[in-house]
Short mmCIF file of the C-alpha atoms (twelve columns), coordinates in Angstrom:
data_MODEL
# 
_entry.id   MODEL 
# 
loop_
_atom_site.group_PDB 
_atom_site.id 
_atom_site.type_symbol 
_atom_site.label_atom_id 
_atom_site.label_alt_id 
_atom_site.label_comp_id 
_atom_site.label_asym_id 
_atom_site.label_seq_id 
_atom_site.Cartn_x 
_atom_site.Cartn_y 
_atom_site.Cartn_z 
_atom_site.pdbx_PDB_model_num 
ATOM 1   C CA . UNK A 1   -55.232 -17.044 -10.521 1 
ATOM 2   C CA . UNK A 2   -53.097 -19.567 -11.573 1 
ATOM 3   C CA . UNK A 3   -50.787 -17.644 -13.797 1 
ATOM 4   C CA . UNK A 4   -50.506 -14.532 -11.404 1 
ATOM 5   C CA . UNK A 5   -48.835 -17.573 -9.007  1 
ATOM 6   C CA . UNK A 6   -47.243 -19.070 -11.905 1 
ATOM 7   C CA . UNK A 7   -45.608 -15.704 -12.780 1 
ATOM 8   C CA . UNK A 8   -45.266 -15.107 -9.305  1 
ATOM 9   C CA . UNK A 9   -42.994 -18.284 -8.777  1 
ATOM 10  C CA . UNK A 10  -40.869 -17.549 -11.905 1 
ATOM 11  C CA . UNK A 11  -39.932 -14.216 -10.838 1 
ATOM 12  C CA . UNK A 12  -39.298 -15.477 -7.353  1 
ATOM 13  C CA . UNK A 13  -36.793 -17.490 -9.238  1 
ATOM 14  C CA . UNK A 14  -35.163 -15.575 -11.154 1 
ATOM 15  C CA . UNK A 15  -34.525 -12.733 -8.286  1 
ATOM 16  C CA . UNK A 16  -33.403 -15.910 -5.917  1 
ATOM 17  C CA . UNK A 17  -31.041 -17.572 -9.182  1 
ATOM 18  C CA . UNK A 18  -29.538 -13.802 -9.376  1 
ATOM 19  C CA . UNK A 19  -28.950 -13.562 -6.038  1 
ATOM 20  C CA . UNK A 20  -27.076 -16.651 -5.912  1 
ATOM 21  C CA . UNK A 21  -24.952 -15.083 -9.144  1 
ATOM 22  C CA . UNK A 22  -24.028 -11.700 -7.491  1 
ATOM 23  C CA . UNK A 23  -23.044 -13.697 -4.370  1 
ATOM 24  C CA . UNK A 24  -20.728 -15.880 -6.446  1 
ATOM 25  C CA . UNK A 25  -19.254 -13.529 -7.969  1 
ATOM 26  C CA . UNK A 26  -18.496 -11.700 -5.244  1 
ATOM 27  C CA . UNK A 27  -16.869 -14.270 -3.374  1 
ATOM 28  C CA . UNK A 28  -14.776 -15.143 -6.116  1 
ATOM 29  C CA . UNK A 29  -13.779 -11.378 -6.213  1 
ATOM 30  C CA . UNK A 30  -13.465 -10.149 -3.179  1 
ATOM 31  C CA . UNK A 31  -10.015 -11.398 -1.973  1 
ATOM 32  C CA . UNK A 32  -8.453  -10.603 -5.439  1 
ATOM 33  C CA . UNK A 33  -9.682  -6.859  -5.230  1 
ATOM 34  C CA . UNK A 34  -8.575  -7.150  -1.276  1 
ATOM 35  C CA . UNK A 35  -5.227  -8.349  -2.451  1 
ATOM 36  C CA . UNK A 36  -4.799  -5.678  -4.708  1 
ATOM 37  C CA . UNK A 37  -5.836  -2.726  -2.965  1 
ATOM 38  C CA . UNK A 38  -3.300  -4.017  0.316   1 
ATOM 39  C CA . UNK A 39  -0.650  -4.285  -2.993  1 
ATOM 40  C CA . UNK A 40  -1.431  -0.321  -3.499  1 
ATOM 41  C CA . UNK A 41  -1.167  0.823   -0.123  1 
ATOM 42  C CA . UNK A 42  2.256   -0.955  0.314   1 
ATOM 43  C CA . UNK A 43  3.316   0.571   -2.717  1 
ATOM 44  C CA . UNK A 44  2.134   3.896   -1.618  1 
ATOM 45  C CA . UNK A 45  4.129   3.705   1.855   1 
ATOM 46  C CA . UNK A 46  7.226   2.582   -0.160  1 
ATOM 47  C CA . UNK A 47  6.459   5.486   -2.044  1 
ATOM 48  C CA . UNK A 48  6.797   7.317   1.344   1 
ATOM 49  C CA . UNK A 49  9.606   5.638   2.495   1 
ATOM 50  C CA . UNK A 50  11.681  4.060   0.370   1 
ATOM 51  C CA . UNK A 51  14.481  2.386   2.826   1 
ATOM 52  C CA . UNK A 52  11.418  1.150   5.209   1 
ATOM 53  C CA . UNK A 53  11.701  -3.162  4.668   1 
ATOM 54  C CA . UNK A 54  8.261   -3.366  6.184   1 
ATOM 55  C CA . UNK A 55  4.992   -1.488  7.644   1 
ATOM 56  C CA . UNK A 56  2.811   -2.058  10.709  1 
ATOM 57  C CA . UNK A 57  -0.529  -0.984  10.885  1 
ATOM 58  C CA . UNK A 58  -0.767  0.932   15.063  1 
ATOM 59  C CA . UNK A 59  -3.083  -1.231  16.232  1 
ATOM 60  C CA . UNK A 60  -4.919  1.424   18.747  1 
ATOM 61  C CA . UNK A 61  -5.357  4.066   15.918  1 
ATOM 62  C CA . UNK A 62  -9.462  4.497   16.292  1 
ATOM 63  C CA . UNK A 63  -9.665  7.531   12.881  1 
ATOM 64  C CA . UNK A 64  -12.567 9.196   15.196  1 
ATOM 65  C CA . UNK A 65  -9.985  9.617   17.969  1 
ATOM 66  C CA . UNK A 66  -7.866  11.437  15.537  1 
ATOM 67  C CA . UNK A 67  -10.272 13.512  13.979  1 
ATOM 68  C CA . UNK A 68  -10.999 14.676  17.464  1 
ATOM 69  C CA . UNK A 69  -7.582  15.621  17.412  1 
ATOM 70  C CA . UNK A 70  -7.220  17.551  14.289  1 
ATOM 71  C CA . UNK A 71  -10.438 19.348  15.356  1 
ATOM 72  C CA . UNK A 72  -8.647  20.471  18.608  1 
ATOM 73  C CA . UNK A 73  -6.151  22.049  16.547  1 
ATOM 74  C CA . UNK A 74  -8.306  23.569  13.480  1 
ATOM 75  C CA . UNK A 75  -7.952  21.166  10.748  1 
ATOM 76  C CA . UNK A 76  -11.417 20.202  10.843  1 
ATOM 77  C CA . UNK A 77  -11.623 19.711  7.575   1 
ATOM 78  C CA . UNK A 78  -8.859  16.943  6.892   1 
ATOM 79  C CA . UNK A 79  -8.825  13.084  8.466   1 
ATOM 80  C CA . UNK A 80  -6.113  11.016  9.261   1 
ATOM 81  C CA . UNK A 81  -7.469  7.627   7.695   1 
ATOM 82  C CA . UNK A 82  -4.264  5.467   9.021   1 
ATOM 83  C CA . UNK A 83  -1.055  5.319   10.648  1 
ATOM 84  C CA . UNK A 84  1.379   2.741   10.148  1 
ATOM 85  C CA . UNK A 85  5.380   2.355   11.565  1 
ATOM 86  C CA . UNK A 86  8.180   2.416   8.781   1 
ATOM 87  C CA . UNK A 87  10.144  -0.296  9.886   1 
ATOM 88  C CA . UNK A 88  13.755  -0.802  8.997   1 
ATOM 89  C CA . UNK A 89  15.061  -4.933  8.443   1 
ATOM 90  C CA . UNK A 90  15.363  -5.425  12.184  1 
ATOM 91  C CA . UNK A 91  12.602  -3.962  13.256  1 
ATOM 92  C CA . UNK A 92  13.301  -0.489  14.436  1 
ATOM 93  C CA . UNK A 93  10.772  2.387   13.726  1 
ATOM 94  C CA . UNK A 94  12.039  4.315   11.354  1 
ATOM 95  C CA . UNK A 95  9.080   7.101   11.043  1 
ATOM 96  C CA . UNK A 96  5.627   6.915   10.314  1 
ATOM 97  C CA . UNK A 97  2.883   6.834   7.351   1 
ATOM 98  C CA . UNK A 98  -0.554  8.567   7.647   1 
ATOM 99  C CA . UNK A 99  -3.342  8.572   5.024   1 
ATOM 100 C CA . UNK A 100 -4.639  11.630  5.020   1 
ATOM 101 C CA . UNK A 101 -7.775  13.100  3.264   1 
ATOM 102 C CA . UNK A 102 -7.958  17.239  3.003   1 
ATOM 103 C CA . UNK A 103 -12.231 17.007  2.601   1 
ATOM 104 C CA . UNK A 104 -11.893 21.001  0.623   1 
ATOM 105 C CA . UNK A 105 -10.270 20.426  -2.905  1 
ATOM 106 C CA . UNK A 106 -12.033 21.909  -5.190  1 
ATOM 107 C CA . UNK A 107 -13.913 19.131  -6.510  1 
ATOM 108 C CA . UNK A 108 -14.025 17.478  -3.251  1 
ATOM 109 C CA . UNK A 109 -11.939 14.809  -1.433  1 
ATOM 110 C CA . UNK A 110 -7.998  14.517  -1.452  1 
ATOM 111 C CA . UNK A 111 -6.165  11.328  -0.320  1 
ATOM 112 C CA . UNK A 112 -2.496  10.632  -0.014  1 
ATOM 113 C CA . UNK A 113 0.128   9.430   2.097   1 
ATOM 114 C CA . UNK A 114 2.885   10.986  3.652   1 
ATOM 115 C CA . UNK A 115 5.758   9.488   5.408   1 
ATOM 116 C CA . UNK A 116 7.546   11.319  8.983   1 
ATOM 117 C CA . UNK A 117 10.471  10.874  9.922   1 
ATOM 118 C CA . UNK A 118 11.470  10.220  13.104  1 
ATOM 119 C CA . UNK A 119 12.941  14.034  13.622  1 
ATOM 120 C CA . UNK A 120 9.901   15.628  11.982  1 
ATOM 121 C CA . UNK A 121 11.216  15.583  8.470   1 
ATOM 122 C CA . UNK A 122 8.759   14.990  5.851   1 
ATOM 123 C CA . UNK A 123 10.165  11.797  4.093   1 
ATOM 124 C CA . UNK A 124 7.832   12.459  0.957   1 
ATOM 125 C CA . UNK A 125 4.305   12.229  -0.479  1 
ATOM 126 C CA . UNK A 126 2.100   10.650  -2.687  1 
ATOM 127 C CA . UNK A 127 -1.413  11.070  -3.914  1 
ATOM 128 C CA . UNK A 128 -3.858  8.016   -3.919  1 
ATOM 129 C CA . UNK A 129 -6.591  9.906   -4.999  1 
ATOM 130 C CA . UNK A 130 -7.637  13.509  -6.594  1 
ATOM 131 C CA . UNK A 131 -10.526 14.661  -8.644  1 
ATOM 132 C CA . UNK A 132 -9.720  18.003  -9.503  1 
ATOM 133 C CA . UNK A 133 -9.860  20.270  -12.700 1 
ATOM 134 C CA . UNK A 134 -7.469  19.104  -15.720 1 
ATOM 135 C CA . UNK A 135 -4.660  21.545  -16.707 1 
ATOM 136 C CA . UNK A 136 -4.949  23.267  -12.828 1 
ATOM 137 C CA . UNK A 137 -5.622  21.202  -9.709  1 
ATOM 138 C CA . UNK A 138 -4.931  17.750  -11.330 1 
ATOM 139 C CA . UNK A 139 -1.322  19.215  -11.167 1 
ATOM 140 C CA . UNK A 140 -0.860  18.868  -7.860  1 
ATOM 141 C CA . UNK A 141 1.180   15.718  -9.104  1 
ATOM 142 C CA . UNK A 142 4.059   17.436  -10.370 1 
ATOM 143 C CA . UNK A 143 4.063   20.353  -9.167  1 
ATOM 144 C CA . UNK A 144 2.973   20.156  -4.833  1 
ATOM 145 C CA . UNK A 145 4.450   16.633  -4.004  1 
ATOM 146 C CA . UNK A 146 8.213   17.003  -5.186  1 
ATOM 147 C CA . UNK A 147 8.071   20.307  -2.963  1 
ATOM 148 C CA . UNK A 148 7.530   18.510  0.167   1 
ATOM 149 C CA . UNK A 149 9.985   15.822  -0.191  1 
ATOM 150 C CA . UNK A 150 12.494  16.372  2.011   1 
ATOM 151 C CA . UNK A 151 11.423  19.333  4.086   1 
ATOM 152 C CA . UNK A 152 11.501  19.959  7.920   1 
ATOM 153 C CA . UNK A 153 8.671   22.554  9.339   1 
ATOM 154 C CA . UNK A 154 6.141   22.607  11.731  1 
ATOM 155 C CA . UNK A 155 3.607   24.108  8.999   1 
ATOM 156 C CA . UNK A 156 3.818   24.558  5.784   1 
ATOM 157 C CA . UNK A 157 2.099   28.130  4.336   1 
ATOM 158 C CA . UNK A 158 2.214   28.047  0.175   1 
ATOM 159 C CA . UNK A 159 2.796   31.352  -1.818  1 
ATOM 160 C CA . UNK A 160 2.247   32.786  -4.897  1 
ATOM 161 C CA . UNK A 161 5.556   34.687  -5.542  1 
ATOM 162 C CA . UNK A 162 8.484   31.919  -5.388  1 
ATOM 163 C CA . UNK A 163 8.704   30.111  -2.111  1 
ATOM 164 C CA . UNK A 164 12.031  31.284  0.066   1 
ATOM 165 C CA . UNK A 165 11.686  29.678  3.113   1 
ATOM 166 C CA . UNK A 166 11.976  26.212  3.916   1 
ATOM 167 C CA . UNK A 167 8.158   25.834  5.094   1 
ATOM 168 C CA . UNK A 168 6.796   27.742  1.923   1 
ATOM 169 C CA . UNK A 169 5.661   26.116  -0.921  1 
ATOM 170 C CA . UNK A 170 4.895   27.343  -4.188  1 
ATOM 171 C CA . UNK A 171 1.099   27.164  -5.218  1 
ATOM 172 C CA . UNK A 172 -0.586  26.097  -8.515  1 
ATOM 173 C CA . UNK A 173 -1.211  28.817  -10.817 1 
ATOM 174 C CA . UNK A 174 -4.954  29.298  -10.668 1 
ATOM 175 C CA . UNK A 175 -5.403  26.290  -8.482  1 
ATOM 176 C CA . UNK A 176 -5.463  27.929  -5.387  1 
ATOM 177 C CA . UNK A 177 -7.951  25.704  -3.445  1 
ATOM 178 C CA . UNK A 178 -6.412  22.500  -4.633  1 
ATOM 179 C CA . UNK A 179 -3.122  24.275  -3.360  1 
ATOM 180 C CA . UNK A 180 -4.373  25.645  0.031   1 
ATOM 181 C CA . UNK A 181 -6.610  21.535  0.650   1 
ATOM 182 C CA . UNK A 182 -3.362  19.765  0.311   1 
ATOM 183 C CA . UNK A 183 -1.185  22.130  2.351   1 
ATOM 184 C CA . UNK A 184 -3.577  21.874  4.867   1 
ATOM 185 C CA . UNK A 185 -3.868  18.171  4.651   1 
ATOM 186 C CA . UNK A 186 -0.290  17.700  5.108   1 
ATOM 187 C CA . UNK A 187 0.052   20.243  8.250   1 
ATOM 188 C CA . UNK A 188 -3.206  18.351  9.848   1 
ATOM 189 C CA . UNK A 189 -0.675  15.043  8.986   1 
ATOM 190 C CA . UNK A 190 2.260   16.455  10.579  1 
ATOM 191 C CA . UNK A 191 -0.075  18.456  13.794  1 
ATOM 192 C CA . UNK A 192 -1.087  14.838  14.329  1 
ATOM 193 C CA . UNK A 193 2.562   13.045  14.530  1 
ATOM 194 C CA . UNK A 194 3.997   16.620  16.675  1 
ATOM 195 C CA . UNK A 195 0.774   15.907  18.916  1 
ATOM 196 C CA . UNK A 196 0.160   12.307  18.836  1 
ATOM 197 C CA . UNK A 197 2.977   10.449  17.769  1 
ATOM 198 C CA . UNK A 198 6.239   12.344  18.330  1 
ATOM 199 C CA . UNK A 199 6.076   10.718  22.156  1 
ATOM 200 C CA . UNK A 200 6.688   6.870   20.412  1 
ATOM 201 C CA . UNK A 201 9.795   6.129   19.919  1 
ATOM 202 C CA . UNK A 202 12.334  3.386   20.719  1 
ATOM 203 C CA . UNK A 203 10.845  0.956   22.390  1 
ATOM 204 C CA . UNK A 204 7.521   2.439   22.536  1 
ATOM 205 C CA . UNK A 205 7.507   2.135   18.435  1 
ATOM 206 C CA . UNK A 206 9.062   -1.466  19.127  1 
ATOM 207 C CA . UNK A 207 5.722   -2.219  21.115  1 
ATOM 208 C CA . UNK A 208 3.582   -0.624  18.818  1 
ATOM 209 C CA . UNK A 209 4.888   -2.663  15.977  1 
ATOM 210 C CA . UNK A 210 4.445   -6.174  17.725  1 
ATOM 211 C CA . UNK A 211 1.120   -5.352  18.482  1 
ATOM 212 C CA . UNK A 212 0.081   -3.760  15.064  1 
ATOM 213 C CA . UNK A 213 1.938   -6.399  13.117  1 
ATOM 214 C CA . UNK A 214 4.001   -6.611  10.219  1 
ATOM 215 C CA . UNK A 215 2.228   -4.942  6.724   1 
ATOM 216 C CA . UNK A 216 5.069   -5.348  5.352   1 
ATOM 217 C CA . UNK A 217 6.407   -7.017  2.029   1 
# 
């Protein structure tokens, strides 16, 4: 009896001394890996928009709200994850950034930023995150983003046989889902700033900055 509580107390001990270990060490890790991932997304939305001096974070975006949203308008299977205001040095909103995941890559889940300007041109694009096949969709790198850069359309439609128009882009041989996720995630990006956000500007941006406060650098 006495060694089942003797064995009993040392194993009470050593679950209670790791405890105490784990929670150190994630105290002592938590802000650095905080620090750094708040370093990333800044250097994604610079990505996005270069000649922004700061971000702010819209401090009324609820991500439910805007799924509801993109569900209204058949992108059900993308999220916006966050919005932010491109700010230029004094303030103004200069377009904004969404974080978008398209949920139907081929391996899965899609994230990346894009950044709208003001007039509905897409300022540019960059991927935070993509799992897909090496050689096909892990392309999407070099040859989706650089097509977007730039461009002005209300939806984008990919092809397989040279894109022509403006709003086409050309597709990755044999990666067709990875294509068709991340067009869609990009026209569920810019369905939410033509429904959402296209109604914010001067001094409603101004507001919506001082209230979301500056991300910036």
């Amino acid at each position: 009896m006495k060694g089942m509580l003797k064995d009993t107390a040392i194993l009470f001990a050593i679950t209670l001394i790791s405890g105490l270990i784990l929670g150190a060490v994630y105290q002592l890790t938590k802000e650095p890996i905080a620090a750094q991932e708040e370093k990333a997304k800044t250097e994604a939305r610079k990505e996005v928009f270069a000649d922004a001096a700061s971000f702010a974070d819209t401090a009324d975006f609820d991500p439910e709200a805007a799924q509801a949203v993109l569900d209204a308008g058949g992108f059900s299977g993308c999220g916006i994850d966050e919005c932010a205001l491109a700010l230029d040095g004094d303030g103004n909103g200069l377009g904004w950034v969404l974080t978008v995941t398209a949920h139907d890559g081929y391996a899965g889940d899609i994230q990346f930023t894009i950044g709208v300007q003001n007039d509905g041109t897409l300022n540019g694009m960059s991927i935070l995150s993509i799992s897909e096949t090496a050689g096909l969709g892990m392309r999407a790198e070099e040859v989706l983003v650089p097509q977007f850069s730039g461009k002005k359309a209300e939806r984008f439609v990919y092809t397989k046989s040279g894109a022509a128009a403006e709003n086409e882009i050309d597709a990755i041989s044999s990666a067709t889902i990875t294509t068709e996720a991340v067009v869609d995630g990009v026209n569920a990006g810019l369905y939410y700033f033509q429904t959402e956000l296209t109604q914010q500007s001067g001094a409603a941006q101004s507001e919506a900055a001082q209230e979301g406060g500056n991300g910036g650098e």
